[in-house]
C-alpha angles and dihedrals in degrees: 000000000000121000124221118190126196123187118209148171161138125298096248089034099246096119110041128162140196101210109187114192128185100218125029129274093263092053093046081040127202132278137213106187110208095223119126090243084049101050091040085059106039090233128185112186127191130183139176120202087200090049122076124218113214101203125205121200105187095179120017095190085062091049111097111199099201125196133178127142124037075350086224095131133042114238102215103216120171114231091205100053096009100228131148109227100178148308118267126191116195123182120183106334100332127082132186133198151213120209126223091213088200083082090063124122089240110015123205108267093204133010145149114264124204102213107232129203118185091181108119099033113105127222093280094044094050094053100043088063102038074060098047097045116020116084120254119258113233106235 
């Protein structure tokens, strides 16, 4: 299994990231989510069920969790810098995550994006596939 490894983090480096994915970003592909904070932020977000994201938090009072919505994900925004580096659902004791890839190190200059709209999907249908396709957070 090839490892990809992708460093991110927030502008002022209060929120940073390891994602290790197990394909490439054109095979786990690029989303543009069609939500009003999405599309506010430019956001393009990646994920890989079969990766891991080791999250660092250097500074939690800095750290915004931001919900709106069906207020099922946190929306890590940084209070310092003020980027969003990505959403994270957690249930129980396990959390899972989608990049804005945006935060990367090296971002991708230029890459195809699927369009996304959750709209329509409920509360159980939200979070069966944030748990499907988002990538699991290390603990």
């Amino acid at each position: 299994m090839t490892t990809h490894i992708f460093d991110g983090r927030c502008h002022c480096g209060n929120l940073s990231y390891v994602f290790k994915a197990t394909a490439s970003l054109d095979e786990l592909g690029l989303r543009a989510c069609q939500c009003s904070f999405c599309r506010a932020h430019g956001t393009r977000t990646t994920s890989d069920p079969a990766g891991v994201v080791q999250l660092r938090i250097h500074d939690d009072s800095r750290l915004t969790r931001y919900r709106f919505g069906l207020k099922t994900a946190d929306f890590l925004i940084c209070t310092r810098c003020g980027v969003f580096i990505g959403a994270m659902f957690t249930e129980a004791e396990r959390s899972w995550m989608t990049i804005n890839v945006n935060t990367f190190a090296s971002p991708p200059l230029a890459h195809r994006l699927t369009p996304m709209n959750f709209a329509s999907e409920d509360t159980a249908a939200r979070i069966a596939r944030r748990k499907a396709k988002w990538t699991p957070v290390a603990p």
